[in-house]
MIPATOR-924606 format. One line per field, with one value per residue (C-alpha): residue number from 1; residue in one letter; z, y, x. Coordinates in nm, 3 decimals, always signed. Each point is the difference from the previous one (the first is absolute). Layout:
N
nuvex [NUM / ...]
koltor [a / ...]
z [Z / ...]
y [Y / ...]
x [X / ...]
END
This chain:
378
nuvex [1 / 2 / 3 / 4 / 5 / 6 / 7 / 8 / 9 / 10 / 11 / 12 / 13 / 14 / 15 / 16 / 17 / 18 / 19 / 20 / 21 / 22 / 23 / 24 / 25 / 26 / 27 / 28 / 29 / 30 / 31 / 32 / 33 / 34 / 35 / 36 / 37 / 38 / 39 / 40 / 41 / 42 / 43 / 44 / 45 / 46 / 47 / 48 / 49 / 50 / 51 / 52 / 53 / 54 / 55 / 56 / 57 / 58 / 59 / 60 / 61 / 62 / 63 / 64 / 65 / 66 / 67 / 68 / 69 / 70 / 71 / 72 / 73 / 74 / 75 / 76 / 77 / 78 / 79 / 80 / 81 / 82 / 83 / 84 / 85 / 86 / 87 / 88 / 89 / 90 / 91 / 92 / 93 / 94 / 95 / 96 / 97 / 98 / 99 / 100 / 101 / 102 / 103 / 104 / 105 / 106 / 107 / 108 / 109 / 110 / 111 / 112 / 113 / 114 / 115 / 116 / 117 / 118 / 119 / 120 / 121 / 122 / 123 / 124 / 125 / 126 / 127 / 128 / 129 / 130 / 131 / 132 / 133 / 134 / 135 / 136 / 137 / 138 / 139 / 140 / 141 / 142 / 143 / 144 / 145 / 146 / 147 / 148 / 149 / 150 / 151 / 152 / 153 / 154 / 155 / 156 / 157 / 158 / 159 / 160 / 161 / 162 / 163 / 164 / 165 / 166 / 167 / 168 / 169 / 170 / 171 / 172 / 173 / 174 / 175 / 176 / 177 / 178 / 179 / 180 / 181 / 182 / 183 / 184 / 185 / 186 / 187 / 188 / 189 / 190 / 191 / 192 / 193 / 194 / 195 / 196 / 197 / 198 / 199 / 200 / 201 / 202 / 203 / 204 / 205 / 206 / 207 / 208 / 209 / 210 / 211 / 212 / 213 / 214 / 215 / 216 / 217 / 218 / 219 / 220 / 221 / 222 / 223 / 224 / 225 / 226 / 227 / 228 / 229 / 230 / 231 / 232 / 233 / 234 / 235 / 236 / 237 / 238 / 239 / 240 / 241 / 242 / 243 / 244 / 245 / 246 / 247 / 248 / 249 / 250 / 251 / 252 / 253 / 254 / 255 / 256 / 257 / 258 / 259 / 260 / 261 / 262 / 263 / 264 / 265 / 266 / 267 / 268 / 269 / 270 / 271 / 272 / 273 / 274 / 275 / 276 / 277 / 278 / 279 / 280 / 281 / 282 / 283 / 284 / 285 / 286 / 287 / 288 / 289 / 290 / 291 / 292 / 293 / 294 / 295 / 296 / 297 / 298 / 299 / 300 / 301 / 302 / 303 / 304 / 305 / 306 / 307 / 308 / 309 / 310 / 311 / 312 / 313 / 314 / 315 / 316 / 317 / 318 / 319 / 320 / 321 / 322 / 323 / 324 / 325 / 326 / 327 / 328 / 329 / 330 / 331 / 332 / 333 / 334 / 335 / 336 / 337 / 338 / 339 / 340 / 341 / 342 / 343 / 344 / 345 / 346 / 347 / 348 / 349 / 350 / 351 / 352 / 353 / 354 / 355 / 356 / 357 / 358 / 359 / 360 / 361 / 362 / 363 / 364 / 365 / 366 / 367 / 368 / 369 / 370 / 371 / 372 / 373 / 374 / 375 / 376 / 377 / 378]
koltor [x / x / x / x / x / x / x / x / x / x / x / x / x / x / x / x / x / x / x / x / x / x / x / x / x / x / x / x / x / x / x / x / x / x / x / x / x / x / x / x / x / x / x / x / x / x / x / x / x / x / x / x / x / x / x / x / x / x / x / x / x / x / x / x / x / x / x / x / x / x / x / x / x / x / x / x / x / x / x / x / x / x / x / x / x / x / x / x / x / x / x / x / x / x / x / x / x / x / x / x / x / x / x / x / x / x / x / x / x / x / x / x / x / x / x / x / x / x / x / x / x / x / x / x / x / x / x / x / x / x / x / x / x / x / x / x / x / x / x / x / x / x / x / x / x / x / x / x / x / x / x / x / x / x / x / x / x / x / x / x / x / x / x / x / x / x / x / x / x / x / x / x / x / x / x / x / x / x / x / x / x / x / x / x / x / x / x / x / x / x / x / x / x / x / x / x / x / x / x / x / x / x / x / x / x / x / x / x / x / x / x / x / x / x / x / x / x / x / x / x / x / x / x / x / x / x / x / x / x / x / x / x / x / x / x / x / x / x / x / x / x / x / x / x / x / x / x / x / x / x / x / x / x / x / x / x / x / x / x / x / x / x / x / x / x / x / x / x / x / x / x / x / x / x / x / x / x / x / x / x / x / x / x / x / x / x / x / x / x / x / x / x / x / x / x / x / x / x / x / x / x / x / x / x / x / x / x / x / x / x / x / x / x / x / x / x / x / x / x / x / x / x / x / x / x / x / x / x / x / x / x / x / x / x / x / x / x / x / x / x / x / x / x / x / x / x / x / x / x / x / x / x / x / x / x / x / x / x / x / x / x / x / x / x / x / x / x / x / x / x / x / x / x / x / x / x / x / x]
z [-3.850 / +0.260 / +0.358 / +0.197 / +0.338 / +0.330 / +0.052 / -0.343 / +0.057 / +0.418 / -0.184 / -0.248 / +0.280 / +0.208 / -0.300 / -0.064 / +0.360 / +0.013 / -0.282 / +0.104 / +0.331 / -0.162 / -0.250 / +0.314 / +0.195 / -0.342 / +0.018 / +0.357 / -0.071 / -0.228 / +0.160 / +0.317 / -0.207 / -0.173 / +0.343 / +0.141 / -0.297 / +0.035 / +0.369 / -0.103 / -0.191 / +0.196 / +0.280 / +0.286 / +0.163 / +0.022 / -0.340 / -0.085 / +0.241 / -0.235 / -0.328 / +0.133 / +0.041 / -0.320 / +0.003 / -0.363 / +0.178 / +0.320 / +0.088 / +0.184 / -0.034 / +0.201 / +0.079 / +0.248 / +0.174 / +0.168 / -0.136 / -0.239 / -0.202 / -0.255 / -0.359 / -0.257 / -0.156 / +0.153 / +0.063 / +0.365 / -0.018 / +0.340 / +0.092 / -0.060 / -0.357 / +0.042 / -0.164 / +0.174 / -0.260 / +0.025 / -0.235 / -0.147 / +0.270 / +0.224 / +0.197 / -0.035 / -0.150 / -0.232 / -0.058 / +0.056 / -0.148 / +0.123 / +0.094 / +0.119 / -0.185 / +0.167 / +0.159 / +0.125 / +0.318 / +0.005 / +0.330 / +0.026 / +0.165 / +0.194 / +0.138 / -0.050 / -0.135 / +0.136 / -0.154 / -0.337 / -0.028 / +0.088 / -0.267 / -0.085 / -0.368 / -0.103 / -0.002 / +0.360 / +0.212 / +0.286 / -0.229 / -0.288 / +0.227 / +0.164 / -0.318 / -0.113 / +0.314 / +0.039 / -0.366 / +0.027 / +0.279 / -0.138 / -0.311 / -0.055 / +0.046 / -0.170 / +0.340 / -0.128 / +0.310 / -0.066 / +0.138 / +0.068 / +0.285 / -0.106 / +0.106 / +0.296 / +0.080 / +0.337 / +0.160 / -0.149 / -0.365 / +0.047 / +0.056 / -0.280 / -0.255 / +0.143 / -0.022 / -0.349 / -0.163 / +0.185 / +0.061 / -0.373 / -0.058 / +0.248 / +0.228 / +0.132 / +0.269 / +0.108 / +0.136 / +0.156 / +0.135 / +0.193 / +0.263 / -0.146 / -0.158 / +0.274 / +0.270 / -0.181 / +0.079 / +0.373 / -0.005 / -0.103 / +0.310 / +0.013 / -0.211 / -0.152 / -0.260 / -0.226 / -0.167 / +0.156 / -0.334 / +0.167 / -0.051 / -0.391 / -0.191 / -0.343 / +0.081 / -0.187 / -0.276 / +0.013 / +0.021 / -0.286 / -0.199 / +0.089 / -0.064 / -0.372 / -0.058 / +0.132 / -0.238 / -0.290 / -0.037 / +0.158 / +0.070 / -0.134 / +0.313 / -0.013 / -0.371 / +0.085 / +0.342 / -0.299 / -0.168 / +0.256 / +0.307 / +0.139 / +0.013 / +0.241 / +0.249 / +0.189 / +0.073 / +0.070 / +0.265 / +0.165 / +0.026 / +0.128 / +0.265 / +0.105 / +0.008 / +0.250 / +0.290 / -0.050 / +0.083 / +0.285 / +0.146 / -0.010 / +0.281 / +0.301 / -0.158 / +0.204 / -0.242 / -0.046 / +0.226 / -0.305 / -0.275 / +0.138 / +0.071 / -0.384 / -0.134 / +0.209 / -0.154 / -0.387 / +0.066 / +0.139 / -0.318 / -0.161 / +0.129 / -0.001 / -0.348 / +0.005 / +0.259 / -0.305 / -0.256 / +0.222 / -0.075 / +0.240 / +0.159 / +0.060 / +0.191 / -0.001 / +0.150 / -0.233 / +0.167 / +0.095 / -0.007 / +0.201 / +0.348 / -0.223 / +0.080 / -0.334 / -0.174 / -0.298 / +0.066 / -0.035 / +0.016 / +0.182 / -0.188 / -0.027 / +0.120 / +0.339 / +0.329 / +0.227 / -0.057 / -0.091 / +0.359 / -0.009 / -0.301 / +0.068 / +0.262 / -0.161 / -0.235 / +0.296 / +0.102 / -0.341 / +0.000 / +0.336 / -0.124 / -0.333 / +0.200 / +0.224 / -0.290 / -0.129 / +0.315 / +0.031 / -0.364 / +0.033 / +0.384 / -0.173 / -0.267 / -0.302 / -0.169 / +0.077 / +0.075 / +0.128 / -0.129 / +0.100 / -0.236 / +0.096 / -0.226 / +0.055 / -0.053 / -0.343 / -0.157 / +0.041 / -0.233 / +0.311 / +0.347 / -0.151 / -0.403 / -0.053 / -0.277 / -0.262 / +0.208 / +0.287 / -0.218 / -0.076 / +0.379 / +0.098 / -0.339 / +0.185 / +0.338 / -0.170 / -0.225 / +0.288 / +0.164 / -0.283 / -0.151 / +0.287 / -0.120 / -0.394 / -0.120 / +0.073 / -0.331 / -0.290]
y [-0.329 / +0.287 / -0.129 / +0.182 / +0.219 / -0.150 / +0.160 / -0.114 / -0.317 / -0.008 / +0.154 / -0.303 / -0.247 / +0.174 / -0.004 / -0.380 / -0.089 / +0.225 / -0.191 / -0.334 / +0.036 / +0.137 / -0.295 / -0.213 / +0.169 / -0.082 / -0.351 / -0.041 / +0.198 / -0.232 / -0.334 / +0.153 / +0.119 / -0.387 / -0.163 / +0.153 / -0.085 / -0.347 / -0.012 / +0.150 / -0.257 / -0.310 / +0.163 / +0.208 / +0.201 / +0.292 / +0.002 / -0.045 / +0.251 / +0.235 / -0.119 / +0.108 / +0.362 / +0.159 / +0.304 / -0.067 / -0.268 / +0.156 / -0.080 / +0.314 / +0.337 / +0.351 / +0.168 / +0.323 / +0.099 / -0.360 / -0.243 / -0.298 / -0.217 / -0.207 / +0.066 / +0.018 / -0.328 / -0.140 / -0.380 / -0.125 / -0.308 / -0.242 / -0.309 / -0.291 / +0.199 / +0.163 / +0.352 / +0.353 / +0.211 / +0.381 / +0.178 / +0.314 / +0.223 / -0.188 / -0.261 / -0.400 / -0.034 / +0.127 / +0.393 / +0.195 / +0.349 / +0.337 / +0.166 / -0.247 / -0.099 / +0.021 / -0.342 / -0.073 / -0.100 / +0.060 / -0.165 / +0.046 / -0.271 / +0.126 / -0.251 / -0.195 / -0.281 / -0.220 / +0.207 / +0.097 / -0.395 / -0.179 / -0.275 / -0.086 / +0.049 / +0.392 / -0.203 / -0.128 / +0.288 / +0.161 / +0.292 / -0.245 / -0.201 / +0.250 / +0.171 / -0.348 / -0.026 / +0.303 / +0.017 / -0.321 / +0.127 / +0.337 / -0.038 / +0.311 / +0.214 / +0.004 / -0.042 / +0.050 / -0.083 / +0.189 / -0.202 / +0.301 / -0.259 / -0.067 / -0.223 / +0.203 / +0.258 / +0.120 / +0.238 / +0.275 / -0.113 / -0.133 / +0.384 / +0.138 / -0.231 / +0.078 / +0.334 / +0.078 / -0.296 / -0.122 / +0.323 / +0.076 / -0.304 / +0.148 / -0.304 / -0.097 / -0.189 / -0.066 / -0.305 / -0.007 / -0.372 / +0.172 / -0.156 / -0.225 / +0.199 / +0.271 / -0.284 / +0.096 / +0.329 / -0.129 / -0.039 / +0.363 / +0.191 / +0.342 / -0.072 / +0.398 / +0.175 / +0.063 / -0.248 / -0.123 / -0.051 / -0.393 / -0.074 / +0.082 / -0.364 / +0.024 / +0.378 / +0.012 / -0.120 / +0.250 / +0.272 / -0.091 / -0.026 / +0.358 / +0.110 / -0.171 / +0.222 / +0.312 / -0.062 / -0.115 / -0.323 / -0.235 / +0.031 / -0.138 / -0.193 / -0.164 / -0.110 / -0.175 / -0.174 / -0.096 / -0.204 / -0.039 / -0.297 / +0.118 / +0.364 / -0.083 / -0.213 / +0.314 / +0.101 / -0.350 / -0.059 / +0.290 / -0.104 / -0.297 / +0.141 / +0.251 / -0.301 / -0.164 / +0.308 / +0.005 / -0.332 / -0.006 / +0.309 / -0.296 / -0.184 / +0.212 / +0.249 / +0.258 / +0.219 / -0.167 / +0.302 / +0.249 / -0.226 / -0.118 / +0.446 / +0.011 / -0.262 / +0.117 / +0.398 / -0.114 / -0.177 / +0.282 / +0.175 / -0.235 / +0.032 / +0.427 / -0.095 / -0.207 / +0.246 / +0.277 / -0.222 / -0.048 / -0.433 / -0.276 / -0.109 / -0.357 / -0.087 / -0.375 / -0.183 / -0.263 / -0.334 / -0.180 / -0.335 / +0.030 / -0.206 / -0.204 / -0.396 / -0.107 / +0.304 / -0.108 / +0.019 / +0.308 / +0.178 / +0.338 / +0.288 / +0.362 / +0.164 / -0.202 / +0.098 / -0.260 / -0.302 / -0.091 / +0.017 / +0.353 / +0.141 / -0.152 / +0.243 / +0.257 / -0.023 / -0.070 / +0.363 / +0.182 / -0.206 / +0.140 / +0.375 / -0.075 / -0.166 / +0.324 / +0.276 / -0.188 / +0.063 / +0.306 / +0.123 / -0.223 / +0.249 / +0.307 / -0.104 / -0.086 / -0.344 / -0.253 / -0.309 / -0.264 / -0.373 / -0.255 / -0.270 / -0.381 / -0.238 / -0.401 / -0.064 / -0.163 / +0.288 / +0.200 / -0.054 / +0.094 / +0.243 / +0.280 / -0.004 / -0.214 / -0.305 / +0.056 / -0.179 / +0.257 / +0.270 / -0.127 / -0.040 / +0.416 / +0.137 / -0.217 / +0.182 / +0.319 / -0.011 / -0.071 / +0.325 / +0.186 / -0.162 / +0.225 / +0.312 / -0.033 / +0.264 / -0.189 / -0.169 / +0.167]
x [+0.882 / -0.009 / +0.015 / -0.317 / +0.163 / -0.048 / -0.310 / -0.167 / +0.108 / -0.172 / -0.281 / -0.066 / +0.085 / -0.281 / -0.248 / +0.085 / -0.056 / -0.302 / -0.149 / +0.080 / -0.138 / -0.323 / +0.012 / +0.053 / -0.338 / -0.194 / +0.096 / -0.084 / -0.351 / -0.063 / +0.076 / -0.198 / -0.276 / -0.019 / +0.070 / -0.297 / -0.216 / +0.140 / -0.105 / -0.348 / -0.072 / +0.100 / -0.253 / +0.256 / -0.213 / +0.253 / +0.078 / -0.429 / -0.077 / +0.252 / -0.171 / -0.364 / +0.081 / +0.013 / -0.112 / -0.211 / -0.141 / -0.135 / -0.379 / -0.081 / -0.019 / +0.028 / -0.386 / -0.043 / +0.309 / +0.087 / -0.252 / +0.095 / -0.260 / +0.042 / +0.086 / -0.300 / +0.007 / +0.271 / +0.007 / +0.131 / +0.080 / -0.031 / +0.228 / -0.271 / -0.028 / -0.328 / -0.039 / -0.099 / -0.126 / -0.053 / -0.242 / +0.110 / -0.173 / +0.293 / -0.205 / -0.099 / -0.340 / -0.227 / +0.020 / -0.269 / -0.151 / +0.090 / -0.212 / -0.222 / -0.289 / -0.324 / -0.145 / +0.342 / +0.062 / +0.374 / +0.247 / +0.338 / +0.237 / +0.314 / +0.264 / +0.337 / +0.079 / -0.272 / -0.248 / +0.194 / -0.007 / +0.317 / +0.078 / -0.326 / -0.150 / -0.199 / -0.348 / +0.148 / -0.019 / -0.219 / -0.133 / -0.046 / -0.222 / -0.145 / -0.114 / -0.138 / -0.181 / -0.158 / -0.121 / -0.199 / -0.156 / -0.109 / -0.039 / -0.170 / +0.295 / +0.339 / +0.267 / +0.344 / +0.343 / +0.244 / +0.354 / +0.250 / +0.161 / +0.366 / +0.286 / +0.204 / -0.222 / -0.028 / -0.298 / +0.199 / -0.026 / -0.334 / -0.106 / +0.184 / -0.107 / -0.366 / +0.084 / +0.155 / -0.226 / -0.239 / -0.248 / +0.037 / -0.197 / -0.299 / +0.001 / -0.354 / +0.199 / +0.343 / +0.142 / +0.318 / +0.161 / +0.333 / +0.239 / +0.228 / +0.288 / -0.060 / +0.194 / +0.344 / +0.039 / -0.006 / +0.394 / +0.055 / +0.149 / -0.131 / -0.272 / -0.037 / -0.128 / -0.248 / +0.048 / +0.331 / +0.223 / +0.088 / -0.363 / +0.007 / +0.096 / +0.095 / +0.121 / +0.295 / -0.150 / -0.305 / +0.297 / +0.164 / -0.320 / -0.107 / +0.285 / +0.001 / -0.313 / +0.143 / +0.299 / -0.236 / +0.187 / +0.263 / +0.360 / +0.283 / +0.079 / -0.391 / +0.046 / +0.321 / -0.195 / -0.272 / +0.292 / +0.241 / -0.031 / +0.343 / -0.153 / -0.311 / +0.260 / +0.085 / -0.390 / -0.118 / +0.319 / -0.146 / -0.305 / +0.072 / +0.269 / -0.329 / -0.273 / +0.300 / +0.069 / -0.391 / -0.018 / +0.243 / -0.268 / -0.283 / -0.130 / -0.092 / -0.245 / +0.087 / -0.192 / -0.283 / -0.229 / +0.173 / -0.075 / -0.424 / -0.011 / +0.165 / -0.268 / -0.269 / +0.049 / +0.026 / -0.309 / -0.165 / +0.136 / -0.253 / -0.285 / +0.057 / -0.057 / -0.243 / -0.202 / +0.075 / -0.159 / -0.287 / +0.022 / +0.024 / +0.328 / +0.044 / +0.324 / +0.151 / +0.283 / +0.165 / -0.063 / +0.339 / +0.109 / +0.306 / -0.148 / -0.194 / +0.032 / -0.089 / +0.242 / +0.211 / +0.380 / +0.144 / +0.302 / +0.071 / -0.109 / +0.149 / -0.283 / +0.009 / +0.117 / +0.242 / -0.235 / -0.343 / -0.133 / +0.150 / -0.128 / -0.350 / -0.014 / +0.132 / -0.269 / -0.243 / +0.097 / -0.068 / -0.335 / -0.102 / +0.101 / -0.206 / -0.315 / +0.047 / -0.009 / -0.279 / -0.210 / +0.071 / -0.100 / -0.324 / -0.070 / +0.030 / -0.218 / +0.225 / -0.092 / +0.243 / +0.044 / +0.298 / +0.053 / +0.201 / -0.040 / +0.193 / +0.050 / +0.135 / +0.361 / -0.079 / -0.097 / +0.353 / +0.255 / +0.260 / -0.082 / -0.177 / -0.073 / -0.287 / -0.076 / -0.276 / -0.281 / +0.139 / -0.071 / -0.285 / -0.110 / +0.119 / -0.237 / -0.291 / +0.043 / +0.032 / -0.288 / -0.201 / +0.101 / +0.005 / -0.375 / -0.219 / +0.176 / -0.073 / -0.281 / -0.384 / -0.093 / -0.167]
END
């Protein structure tokens, strides 16, 4: 047998090394990628925060240049197991025709979570309700509520969604319950922008998406995220390192004038297009149950500022700019009008996102505004 030279022989040393050390990596990928499954399934919230973001499995979808809404027909699926589903023109309800059929009397709902209908059943929500309501009392006329409200959204998205899908469906009236959500961007310094990119939850993901399009189809390193827990570690640390210096901003509100002149300008955004559809603008402030003696317990919530006596009056402040622009539209002769519908502590399901009966409660006071503006009976 010929002996290899010195080099051949440091070469096939190198190679063997080489390939144990990759054969090493691929065992350790391996036990990682089973640990975490593991850890998944016995409930750590690290390791089920990881399993929730596959990218096949993603509830929302890019709309407009910065908007997100929800996937056509996707199911979201709350904590206490009830079921949000979204229709496949992209919102929770019953569709409705396009263009709009005459005898219609056609009002679309803008707002967060509250309004999209935290944890509570599709036949459980305001528009739901309201559309119930309303019928009964006119029957004569076919009134159809559009719920383009969605979990997260700020003013910002409130106006795009109104914008790229709402004035397609030729609103007769526009509804928008804002000032929740709005309270977070409050611990951005420097509040800037147009929008500023820090205001834009579930960015990333809305980046990646349109850029999926633009390509025609996924990449290599998104199909191995699809079957790969270890993959989606490095994005979810990051997320959470980000959600903690964002925290550690939280408290003072030192940007709380930026964030109310923020709210206050994608609102106005609103009613510009409600004033270009020529329909009535009503304006409401989601009632709050965080000063509430007879509130359920609750824990602190991302959206808050400092404490619940602090972020009540950080939302105290957006509902003085909204009550404000409100007045103002109403002098110079636009139709609109503010709310501020309360509820009791027993009918929220924590401080802001209201029970079924709660629901049931806000589509009352609403219908009662909206009943004087409905076309005069036939």
């Amino acid at each position: 047998m010929t002996e290899l030279p010195p080099r051949g022989r440091a070469t096939r040393h190198l190679a063997a090394a080489a390939a144990l050390t990759i054969a090493s990596l691929l065992v350790a990928a391996l036990l990682a990628e089973g640990a975490l499954r593991v850890l998944a399934a016995a409930g750590n919230p690290l390791a089920r925060r990881v399993a929730a973001v596959d990218p096949d499995a993603v509830k929302v979808e890019p709309h407009g240049r910065y908007g997100y809404r929800q996937r056509p027909g996707a199911v979201l699926v709350y904590a206490n197991g009830t079921r949000a589903t979204a229709n496949r023109q992209a919102f929770r309800g019953p569709g409705v025709a396009v263009p709009k059929p005459p005898g219609t009397y056609r009002i679309v709902l803008l707002g967060e979570s509250s309004t999209h209908g935290w944890a509570v059943g599709d036949d459980q929500t305001i528009d739901a309700y309201l559309r119930a309501r309303l019928s009964a009392e006119r029957p004569d006329l076919r009134v159809e509520v559009v719920n383009l409200a969605y979990d997260g959204y700020d003013a910002y998205q409130m106006w795009q969604r109104l914008v790229d899908d709402g004035v397609p469906l030729q609103p007769d009236l526009v509804l928008a319950n804002a000032g929740v959500n709005d309270v977070r961007n409050a611990r951005l310094p420097g509040l800037a922008g147009d929008p500023d990119p820090r205001t834009l939850i579930w960015e990333g993901e809305m980046r990646r998406q349109r850029r999926e399009r633009a390509r025609g189809g996924r990449t290599a390193w998104d199909r191995l995220k699809h079957l790969s827990l270890l993959a989606r570690l490095p994005g979810v640390v990051e997320d959470r390192l980000a959600a903690g210096r964002e925290a550690r901003q939280d408290g003072a509100a030192a940007s709380l004038a930026a964030a109310a002149d923020n709210f206050a300008r994608n609102l106005e955004r609103v009613a510009d297009v409600a004033r270009a559809l020529r329909v009535p603008l009503l304006l409401a402030t989601p009632p709050s149950a965080l000063l509430l003696p007879d509130a359920p317990p609750m824990d602190r919530r991302s959206y808050w500022i400092g404490d619940a006596a602090t972020t009540q009056r950080c939302r105290d402040t957006l509902a003085a700019r909204l009550r404000g622009l409100a007045g103002r539209l109403a002098a110079a002769g636009q139709p609109a009008l503010y709310l501020a519908p309360a509820l009791p502590g027993r009918m929220f399901q924590d401080d802001v996102h209201p029970t079924a009966e709660g629901n049931r409660a806000l589509a009352d006071a609403f219908a009662a505004a909206i009943a004087p503006r409905l076309p005069p009976a036939r």
